[in-house]
C-alpha positions in Angstrom: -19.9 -1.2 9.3 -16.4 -1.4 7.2 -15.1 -4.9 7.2 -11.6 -4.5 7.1 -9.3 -7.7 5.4 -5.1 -8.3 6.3 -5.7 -5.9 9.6 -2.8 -6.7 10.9 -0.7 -5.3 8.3 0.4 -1.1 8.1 -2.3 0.3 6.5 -5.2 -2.6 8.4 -3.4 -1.5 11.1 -4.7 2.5 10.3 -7.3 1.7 9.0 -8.9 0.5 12.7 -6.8 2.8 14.6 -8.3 5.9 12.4 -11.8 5.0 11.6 -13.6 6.6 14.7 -12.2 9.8 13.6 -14.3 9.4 10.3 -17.0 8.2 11.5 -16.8 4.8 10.3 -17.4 1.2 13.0 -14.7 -1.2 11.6 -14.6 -4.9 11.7 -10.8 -6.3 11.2 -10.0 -9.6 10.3 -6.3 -10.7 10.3 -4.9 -13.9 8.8 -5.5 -16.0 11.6 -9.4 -14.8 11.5 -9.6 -15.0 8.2 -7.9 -16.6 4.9 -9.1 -14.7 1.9 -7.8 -17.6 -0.5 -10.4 -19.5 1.1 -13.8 -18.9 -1.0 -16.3 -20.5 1.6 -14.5 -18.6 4.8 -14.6 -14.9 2.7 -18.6 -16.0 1.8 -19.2 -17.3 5.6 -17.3 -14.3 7.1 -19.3 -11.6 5.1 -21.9 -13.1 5.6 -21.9 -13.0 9.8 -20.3 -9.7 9.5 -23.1 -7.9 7.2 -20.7 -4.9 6.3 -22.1 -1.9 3.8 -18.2 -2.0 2.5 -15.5 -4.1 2.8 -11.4 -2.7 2.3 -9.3 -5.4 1.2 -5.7 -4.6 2.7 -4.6 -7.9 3.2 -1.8 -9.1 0.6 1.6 -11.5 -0.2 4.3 -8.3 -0.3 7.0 -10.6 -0.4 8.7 -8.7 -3.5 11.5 -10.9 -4.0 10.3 -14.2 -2.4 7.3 -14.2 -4.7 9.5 -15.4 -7.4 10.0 -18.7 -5.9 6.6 -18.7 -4.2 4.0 -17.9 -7.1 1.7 -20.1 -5.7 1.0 -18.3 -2.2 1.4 -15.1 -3.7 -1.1 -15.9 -6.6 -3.6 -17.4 -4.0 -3.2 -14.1 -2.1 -3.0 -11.1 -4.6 -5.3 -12.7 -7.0 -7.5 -15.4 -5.2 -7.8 -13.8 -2.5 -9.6 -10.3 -4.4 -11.8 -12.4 -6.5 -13.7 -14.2 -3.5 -13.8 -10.8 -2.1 -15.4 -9.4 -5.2 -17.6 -12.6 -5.8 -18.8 -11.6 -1.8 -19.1 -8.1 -2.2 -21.4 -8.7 -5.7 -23.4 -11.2 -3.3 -24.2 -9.4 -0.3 -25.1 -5.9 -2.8 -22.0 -3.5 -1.3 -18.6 -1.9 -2.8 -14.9 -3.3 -1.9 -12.1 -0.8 -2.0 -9.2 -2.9 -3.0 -5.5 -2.1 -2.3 -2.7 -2.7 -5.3 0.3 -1.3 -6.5 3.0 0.4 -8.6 4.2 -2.7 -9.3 2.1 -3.3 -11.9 4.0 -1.2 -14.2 7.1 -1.9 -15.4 8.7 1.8 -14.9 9.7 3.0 -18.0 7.9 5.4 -18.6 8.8 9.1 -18.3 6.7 11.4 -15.7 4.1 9.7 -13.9 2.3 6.9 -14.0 -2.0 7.5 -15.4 -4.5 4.9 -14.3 -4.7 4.5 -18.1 -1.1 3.5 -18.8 -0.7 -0.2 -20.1 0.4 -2.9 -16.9 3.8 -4.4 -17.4 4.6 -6.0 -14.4 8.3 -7.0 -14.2 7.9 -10.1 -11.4 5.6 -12.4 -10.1 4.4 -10.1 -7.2 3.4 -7.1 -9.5 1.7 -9.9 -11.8 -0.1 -11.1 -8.8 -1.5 -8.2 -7.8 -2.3 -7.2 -11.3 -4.3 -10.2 -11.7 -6.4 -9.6 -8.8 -7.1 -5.8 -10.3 -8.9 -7.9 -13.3 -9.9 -10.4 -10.7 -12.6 -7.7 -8.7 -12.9 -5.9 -12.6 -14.2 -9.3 -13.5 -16.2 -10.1 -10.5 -18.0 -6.4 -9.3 -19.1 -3.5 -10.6 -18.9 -1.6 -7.4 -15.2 -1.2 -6.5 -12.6 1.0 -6.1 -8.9 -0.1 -6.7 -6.4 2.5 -5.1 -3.1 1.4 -6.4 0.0 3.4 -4.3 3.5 2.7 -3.8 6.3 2.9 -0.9 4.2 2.2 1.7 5.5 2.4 5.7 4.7 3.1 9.0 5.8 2.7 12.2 4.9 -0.6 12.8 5.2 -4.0 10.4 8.6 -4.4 8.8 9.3 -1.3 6.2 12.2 1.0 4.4 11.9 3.3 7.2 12.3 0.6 10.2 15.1 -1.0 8.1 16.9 2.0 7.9 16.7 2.7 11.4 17.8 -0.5 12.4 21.0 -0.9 9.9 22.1 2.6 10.2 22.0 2.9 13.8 25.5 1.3 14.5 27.0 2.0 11.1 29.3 4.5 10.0 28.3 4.1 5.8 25.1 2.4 4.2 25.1 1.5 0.3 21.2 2.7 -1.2 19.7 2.7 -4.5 19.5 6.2 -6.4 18.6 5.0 -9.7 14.5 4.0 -8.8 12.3 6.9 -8.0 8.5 6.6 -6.2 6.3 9.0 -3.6 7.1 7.6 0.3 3.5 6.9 1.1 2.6 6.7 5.0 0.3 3.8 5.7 -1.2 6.5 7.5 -2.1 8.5 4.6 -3.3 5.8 2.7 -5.7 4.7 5.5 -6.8 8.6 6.1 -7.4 8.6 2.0 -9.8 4.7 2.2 -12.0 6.1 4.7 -12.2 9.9 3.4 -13.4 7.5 0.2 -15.9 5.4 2.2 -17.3 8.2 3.3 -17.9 9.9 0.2 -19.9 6.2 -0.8 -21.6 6.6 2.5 -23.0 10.2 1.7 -24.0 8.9 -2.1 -21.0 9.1 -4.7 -21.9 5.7 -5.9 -20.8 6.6 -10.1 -17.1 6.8 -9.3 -16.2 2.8 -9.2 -12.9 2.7 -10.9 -9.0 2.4 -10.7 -7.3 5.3 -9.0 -3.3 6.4 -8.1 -2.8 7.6 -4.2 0.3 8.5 -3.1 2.0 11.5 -0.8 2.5 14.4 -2.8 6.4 15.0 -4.6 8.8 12.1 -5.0 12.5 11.1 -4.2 14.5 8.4 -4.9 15.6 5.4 -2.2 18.8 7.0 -1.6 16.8 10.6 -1.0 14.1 8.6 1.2 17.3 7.6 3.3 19.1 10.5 3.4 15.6 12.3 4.9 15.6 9.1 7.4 18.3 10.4 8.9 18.5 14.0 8.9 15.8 13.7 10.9 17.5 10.7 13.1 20.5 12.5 13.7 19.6 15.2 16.6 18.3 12.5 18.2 20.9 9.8 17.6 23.7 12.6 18.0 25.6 11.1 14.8 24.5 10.0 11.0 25.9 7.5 8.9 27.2 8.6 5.4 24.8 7.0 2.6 26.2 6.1 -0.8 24.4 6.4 -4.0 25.0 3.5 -5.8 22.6 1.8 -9.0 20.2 -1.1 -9.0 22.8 -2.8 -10.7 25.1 -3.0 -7.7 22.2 -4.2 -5.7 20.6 -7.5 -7.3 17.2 -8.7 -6.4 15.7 -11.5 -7.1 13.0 -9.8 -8.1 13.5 -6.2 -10.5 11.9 -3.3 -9.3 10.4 -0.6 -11.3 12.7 2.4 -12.4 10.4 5.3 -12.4 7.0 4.3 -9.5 5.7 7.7 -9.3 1.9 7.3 -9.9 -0.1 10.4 -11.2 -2.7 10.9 -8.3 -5.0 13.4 -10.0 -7.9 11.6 -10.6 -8.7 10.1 -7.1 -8.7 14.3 -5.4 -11.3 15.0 -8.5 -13.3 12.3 -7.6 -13.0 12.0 -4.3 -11.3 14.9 -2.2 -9.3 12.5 -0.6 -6.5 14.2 1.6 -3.2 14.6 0.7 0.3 16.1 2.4 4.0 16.1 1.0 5.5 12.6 1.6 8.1 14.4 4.1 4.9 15.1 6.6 4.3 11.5 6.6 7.6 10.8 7.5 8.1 13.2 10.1 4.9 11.9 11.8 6.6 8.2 11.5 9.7 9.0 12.8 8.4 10.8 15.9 6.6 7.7 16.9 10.4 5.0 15.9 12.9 7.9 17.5 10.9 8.3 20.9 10.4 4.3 20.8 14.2 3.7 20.5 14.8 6.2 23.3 
């Protein structure tokens, strides 16, 4: 039994709609069911569950409201993994633990390596970086799959946003200057339970940090010009789409410039599939266009 945290989100959401296909019986706990912040509820809750794994998906994602919010997003990203952890270490299983690009700062040329020093530019990619040293800290059974880009076709996402803002619109201004892999929540739930599996069957000496993402990368503006080349036989019409840089677009919080992450080690150690981030959105978009219809 998988105990799955923050299943209401994209990839908790995948994870339980995908886990009979590997195998796996899931428990998922949403919010509502379950505040990870809240020490005595994680310890309570694992304890009634009695999972052999748990996959923490729940998490403040907030980028830009984090800044103002450090305390819920600190009680989340970092709290929240360490009573996990402590739970984990207590009932004798593994936690695979969801975290981010945004623990790098993106300067760096080519891709990111699990190895590469953490520079997080705002309080959300702190936040989830202290909860990486949080479960480091806590277990030594754990694997932290940090990925980047992340949508489906549900929760609120780039790809939804897109829809909704360039269906009635003639131009759209997007970003061209900050580059990542598009990774379907799908893929990312498809790559946690090809990994619980392999823990299941006995790989048991591969507890580390790891990079998933859909294979190749783009760039925002790219990621909406493929949006809708793929929405215009449908829609019968496509909005122009402007490169523009970050700087015309302030944040409250800055994003990394370069959040491709290096995903070699996680197929070594774990065969975990992987498809070109196109695939993913193809698969998305089928599911959004036929909706809208």
């Amino acid at each position: 039994m998988i105990l799955v945290t923050g299943a209401g989100g994209q990839v908790g959401t995948e994870l339980l709609a995908r886990a009979a296909q590997h195998g796996h019986d899931v428990t998922g706990l949403v919010r509502a069911d379950l505040d990870i912040s809240d020490a005595a509820a994680v310890q309570a809750a694992v304890a009634k569950i009695k999972p052999s794994l748990i996959v923490n998906a729940a998490a403040y994602t907030a980028v830009d409201k984090a800044e103002e919010d450090r305390d819920a997003a600190y009680a989340i990203n970092r709290d929240g993994p360490a009573n996990l952890a402590a739970a984990a270490k207590g009932a004798g299983i593994p936690l695979i633990h969801i975290s981010t690009d945004y623990v790098f700062d993106g300067s760096k040329d080519g891709a990111y390596l699990e190895s590469d020093p953490v520079a997080p530019l705002g309080v959300y990619g702190a936040s989830k970086e202290a909860g990486e040293q949080a479960v480091r800290a806590a277990l030594d059974e754990y694997v932290i799959m940090r990925t980047s880009w992340v949508y489906a076709a549900h929760g609120a996402n780039f790809v939804k946003t897109m829809l909704r803002v360039g269906k009635d619109r003639d131009q759209l201004r997007v970003v061209a200057d900050q580059f990542g892999a598009p990774t379907s929540a799908a893929d990312i739930a498809d790559a946690i339970l090809t990994i619980a599996t392999r823990i299941a069957d006995g790989n048991r000496s591969s507890w580390d940090t790891y990079h998933y993402t859909a294979e190749g990368q783009t760039s925002w503006h790219g990621f909406a010009e493929a949006v809708f080349a793929r929405a215009e036989p449908v829609w019968g019409r496509r909005p122009e789409i402007e490169a523009i840089p970050s700087s015309d677009y302030p944040t409250p919080a800055k994003r990394p410039t370069n959040s491709v992450l290096d995903a070699g080690k996680i197929l070594a150690a774990f065969t975990v599939p992987r498809r070109p981030w196109q695939d993913g959105l193809d698969e998305v978009l089928e599911v959004l266009l036929a909706e809208a219809e």
